[in-house]
C-alpha angles and dihedrals in degrees: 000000000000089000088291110132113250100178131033120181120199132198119197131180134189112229097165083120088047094047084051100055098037077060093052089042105059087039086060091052086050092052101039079044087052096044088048101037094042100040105127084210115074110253112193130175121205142172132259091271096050095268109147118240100180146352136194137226094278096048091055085048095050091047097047086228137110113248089246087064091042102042108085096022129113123249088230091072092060104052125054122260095265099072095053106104090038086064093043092058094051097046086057101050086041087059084054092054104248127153114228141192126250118289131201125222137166118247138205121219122209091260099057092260122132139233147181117224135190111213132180112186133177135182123280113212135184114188095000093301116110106231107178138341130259119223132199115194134192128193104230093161085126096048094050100045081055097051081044091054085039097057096043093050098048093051084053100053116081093198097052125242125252115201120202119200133157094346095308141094098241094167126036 
């Protein structure tokens, strides 16, 4: 055999299907990426005790902070005293699992402004244990500054107040 080969084996597979999913997979990570990132309500993630995991675009922009400021930090340090056992009470029905309805708060940005927020949050699991919350906010300070102008207008009229808007009576 003079140190010429006499024998090769080769061994060939075909990966065209891995090849395939590992394509679709990383598309679904893009698009998941885009519908977080580009979401005009704020989407934030956070643990079991209120520290926040992760934040999108509209949540920065609310907050007036870079992610790097608002990841790691507890919601607390962003609302006002007065919401914490409110939020107490929700993390621990959403530990139960329990779905719950909206909920307003009141939020402060980075530079000491305030703001009132919608959010609607749910449980996240992996392997039928629920890790961390997610969280959907939506900025409603203009809404509410005009209930508030509303109700005090309407306590202050003797005659009463009608609002029409799209077709419909919405204040009375």
């Amino acid at each position: 055999s003079n140190g010429n080969i006499i024998h090769s084996i080769s061994i060939q597979r075909d990966i065209t299907e891995i090849r395939k999913v590992e394509e679709a997979l990383k598309e679904r990570e893009k698009r998941y990426e885009l519908i977080f990132n580009e979401n005009p309500d704020g989407i934030f993630i956070f643990d079991r005790e209120g520290n926040i995991l992760d934040v999108n675009k509209a949540v920065c922009e609310l907050l007036k902070l870079k992610k790097e400021e608002i990841i790691g930090k507890n919601i607390k340090k962003f609302i006002p005293r007065k919401y914490y056992t409110q939020l107490k009470k929700r993390m621990e029905l959403l530990a139960k699992g329990k779905r719950l309805k909206p909920a307003r708060y009141e939020v402060i940005d980075g530079k000491g402004g305030r703001h009132v927020i919608e959010v609607s949050t749910a449980p996240v699991e992996e392997n039928g244990e629920i890790v961390a919350f997610q969280g959907i906010a939506r900025d409603i300070t203009a809404k509410a500054e005009i209930e508030k102008f509303l109700n005090a207008l309407a306590n202050t009229t003797l005659a009463g107040m009608l609002v029409y808007q799209n077709d419909y009576f919405v204040y009375a």
